[in-house]
C-alpha positions in Angstrom: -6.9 52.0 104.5 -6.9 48.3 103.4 -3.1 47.8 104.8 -4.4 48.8 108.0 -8.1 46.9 108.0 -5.5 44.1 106.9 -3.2 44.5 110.1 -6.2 45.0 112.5 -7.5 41.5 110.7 -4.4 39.7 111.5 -4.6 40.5 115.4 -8.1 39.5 115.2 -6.7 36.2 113.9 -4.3 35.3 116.8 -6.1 36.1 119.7 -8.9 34.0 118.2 -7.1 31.0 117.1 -3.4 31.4 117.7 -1.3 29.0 115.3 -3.7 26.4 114.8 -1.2 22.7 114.6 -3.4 21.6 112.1 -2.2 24.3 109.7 1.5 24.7 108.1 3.2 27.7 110.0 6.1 29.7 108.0 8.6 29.5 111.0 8.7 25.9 110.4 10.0 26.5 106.8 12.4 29.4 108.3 14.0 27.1 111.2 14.4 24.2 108.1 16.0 26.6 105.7 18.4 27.9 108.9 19.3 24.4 109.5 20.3 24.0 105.7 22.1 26.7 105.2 24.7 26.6 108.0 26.6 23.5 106.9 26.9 25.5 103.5 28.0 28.5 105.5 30.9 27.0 107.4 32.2 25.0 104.4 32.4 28.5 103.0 34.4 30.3 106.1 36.9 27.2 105.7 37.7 28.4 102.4 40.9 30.4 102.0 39.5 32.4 99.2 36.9 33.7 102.2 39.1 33.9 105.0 41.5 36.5 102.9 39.0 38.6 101.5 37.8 39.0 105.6 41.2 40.1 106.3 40.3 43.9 105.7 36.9 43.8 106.2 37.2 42.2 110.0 40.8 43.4 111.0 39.9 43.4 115.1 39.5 39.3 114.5 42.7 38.3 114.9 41.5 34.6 113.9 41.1 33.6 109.9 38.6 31.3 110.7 36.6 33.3 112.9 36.7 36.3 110.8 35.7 34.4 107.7 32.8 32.8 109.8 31.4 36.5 110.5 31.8 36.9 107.1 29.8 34.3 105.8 27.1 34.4 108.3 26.1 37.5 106.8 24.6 35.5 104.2 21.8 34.0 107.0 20.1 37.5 107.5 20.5 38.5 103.6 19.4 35.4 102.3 16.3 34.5 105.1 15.1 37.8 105.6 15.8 38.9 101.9 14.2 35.5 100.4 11.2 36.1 103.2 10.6 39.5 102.3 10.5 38.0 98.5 8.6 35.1 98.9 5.8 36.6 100.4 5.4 39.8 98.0 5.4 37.2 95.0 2.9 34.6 96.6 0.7 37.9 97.6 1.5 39.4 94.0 0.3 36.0 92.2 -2.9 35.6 94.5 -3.4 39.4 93.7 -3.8 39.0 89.8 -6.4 36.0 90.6 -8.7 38.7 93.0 -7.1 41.1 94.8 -9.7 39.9 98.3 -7.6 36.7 98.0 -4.4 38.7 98.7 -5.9 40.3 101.6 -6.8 37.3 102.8 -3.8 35.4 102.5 -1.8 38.8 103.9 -4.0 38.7 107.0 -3.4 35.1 107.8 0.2 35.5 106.9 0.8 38.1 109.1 -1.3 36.5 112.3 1.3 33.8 111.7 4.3 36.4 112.9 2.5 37.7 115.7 2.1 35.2 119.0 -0.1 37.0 121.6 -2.3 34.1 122.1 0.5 31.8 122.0 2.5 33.7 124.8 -0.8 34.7 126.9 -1.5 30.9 126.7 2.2 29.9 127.3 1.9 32.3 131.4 -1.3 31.3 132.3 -0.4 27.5 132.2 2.5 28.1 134.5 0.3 30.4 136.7 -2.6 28.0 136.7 -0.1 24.9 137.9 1.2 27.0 140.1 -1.7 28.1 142.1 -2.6 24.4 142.0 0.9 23.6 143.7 2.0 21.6 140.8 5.7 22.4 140.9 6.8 19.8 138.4 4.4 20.7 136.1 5.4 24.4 136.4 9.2 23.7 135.8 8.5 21.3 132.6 5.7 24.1 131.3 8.7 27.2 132.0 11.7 24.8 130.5 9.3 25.1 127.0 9.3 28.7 126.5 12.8 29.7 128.4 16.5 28.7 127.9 17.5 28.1 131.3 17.8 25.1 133.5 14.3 24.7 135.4 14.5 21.4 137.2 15.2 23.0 140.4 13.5 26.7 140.5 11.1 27.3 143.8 7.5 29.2 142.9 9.6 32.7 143.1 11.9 31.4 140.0 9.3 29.7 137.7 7.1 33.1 138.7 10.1 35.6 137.6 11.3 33.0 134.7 7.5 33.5 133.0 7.1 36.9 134.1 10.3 38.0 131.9 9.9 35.7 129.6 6.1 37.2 128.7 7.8 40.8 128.8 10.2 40.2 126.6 7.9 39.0 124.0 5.4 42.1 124.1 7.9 43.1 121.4 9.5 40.3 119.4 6.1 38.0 119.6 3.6 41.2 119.1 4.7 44.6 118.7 7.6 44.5 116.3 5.8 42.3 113.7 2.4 44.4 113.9 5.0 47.6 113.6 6.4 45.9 110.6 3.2 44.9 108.9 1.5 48.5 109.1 4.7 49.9 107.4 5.7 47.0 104.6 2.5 44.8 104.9 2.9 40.4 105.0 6.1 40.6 103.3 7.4 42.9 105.6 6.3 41.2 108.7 7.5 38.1 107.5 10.7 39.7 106.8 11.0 40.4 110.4 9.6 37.1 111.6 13.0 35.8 109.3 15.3 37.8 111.5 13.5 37.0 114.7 13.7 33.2 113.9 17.6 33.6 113.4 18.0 35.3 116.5 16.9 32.1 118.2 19.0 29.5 116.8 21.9 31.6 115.4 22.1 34.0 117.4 24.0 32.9 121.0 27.3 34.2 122.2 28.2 30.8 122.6 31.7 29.0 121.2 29.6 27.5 117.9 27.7 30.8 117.0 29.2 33.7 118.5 30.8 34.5 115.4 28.6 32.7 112.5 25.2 34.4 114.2 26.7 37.8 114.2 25.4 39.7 111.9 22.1 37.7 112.7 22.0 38.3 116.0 23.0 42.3 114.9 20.0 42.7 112.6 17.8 41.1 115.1 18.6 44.2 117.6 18.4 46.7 114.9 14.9 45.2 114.3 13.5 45.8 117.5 15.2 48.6 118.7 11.9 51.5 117.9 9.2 48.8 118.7 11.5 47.8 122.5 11.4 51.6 123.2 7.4 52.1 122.3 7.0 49.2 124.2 8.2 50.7 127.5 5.7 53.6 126.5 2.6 51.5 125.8 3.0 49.0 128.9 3.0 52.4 131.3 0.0 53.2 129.6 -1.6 49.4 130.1 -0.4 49.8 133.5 -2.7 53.0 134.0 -5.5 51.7 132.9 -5.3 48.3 134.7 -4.8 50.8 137.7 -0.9 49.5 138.1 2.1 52.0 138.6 2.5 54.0 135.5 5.1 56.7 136.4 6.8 53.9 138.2 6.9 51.9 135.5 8.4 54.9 133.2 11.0 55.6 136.2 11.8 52.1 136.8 12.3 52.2 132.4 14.9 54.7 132.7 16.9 53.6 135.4 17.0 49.8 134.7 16.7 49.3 130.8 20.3 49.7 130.0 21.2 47.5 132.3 19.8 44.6 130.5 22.8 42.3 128.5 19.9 43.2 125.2 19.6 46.3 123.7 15.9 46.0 123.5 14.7 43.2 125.9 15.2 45.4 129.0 12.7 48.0 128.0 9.8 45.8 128.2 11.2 43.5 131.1 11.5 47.0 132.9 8.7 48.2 132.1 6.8 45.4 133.8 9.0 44.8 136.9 8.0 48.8 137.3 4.5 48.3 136.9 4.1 45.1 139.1 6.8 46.1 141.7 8.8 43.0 141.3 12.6 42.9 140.7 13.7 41.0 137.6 17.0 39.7 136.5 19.3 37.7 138.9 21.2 34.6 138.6 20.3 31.8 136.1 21.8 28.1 135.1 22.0 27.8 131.6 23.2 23.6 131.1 24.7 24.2 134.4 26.5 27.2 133.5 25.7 30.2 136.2 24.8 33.5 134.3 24.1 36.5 136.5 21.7 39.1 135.3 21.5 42.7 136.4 18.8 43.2 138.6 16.0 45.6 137.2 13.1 46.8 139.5 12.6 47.5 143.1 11.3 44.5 144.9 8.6 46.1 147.0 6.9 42.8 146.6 7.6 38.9 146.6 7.2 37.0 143.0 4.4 35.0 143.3 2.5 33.3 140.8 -0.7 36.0 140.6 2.2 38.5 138.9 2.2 36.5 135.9 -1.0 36.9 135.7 -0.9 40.6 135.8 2.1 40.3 133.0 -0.4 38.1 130.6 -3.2 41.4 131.2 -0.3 43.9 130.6 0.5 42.4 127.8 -2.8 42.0 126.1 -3.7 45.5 126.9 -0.6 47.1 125.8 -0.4 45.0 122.5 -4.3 46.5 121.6 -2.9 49.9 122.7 -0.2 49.5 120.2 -2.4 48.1 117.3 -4.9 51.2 117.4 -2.4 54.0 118.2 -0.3 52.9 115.0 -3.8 52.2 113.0 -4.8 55.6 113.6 -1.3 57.0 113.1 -1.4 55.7 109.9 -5.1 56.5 109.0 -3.7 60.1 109.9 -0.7 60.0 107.7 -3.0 58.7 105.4 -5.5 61.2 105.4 -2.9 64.3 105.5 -1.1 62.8 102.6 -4.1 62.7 100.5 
């Protein structure tokens, strides 16, 4: 009962205060430790100790270097993830033995840390307040800080659909994954899998430099979120009902786009929404000038405009208190049938 008053607590947290600058946040200490290792890493992979022993374990790799590279990045997800998951359980252990409340504590605020609801909520409604205030420059600058893609040119319709996937996305790796993680293996847990989000994001590109260092990263990441991206789907229907959206088109839009996505998991959400909304997502993007065209998920029975984001910001809220009390009181169940 205390694991999930703890969890509950932590949610509390973030949509009261978010990640207050003032405080040290564990990501910061993650993206460091990243940025460490990977020098380390492909010192390693240039070894010829390394690049023999990946001979049989990588045979479709026709490259030495590229096979010991995948090799050796297999230390970021054991080491991060593994030295998270450690970490945290000794901290919370140490605290525990000085009064157990101070655990709790320290848990709760440790796990409001992985989850980013306020943040992201925060993040849209910028964009949709310059927006509706036609501040177009604005709205590029505030859209180039939370996506990948070049924004300096992107009409209202762009910046709308750029936000509008970019909050769908993160119902699960910003809320629903951690929170899923945290009622099953508590702080350390959840910071376990805030570990394997964080290499995702700067390991984790198909790109020349990582594509073959931030394998295994970018592997685990998927495995991670692969339950909490199909719940999601589930969950944002159910928002959608209750906000009066499209539910069952939201669920149909789920099944017949969501593989489409170039994720395993990101189109579930992103689906889900352009379902809800009736909006079309996905389309063609400029990455450092590079054209990348996306499948196309959702019917567009209406034009993006700024008031969708909006709508993606109350979806997501909604959807992410769903989540937290049907998994509280799955647990409380469990709980209560197991003893």
């Amino acid at each position: 009962m205390i694991e999930i008053g703890i969890v509950l607590c932590a949610f509390i947290i973030d949509l009261a205060v978010g990640d207050p600058r003032a405080l040290p946040h564990p990501v910061v200490g993650m993206g460091y430790a990243i940025r460490k290792l990977e020098q380390p890493l492909r010192s390693a992979a240039r070894t010829g100790w390394l690049q023999k022993a990946a001979s049989p374990l990588v045979r479709r790799i026709s490259d030495p270097g590229d096979r010991a590279l995948r090799i050796a990045g297999m230390a970021y997800p054991l080491l991060l993830v593994g030295g998270s998951f450690a970490a945290t359980w000794l901290l919370l252990y140490g605290l525990s033995l000085i009064h157990p409340w101070l655990a709790y504590a320290t848990s709760a605020w440790l796990i409001s840390t992985t989850v980013a609801a306020k943040g992201l909520g925060d993040a849209g409604m910028e964009i949709y307040r310059l927006l509706k205030e036609g501040n177009m420059e604005k709205a590029r600058y505030a859209l180039s800080m939370i996506v990948g893609r070049d924004t300096d040119n992107l009409s209202e319709g762009e910046i709308t659909r750029g936000a509008v996937e970019t909050v769908a996305e993160n119902i699960v790796d910003a809320i629903l994954s951690p929170l899923f993680y945290a009622l099953i293996g508590g702080a350390p847990l959840a910071m376990a899998y805030r570990a394997a989000n964080t290499l995702d994001s700067m390991v984790g590109y198909k790109n020349d430099k990582y594509i073959q260092l931030g394998w295994a990263s970018a592997r685990f990441d998927d495995l991670a979120n692969w339950i909490p991206a199909r719940l999601s789907a589930l969950f944002i229907a159910a928002a959608a009902w209750l906000l009066q959206a499209q539910a069952k088109r939201s669920l149909r839009t789920v099944t017949k786009y969501a593989r489409l996505h170039p994720s395993p998991n990101s189109g579930y959400p992103e689906s889900a929404v352009a379902g809800a909304l009736g909006i079309q997502l996905g389309g063609l993007n400029y990455y450092k000038g590079v054209a990348s065209d996306r499948a196309r998920m959702g019917e567009p029975i209406h034009s993006l405009q700024a008031e969708h984001i909006r709508q993606t910001v109350r979806l997501m809220y909604v959807s992410s208190a769903l989540f937290v009390v049907a998994i509280s009181l799955a647990a409380f169940g469990l709980a209560i049938a197991l003893f």
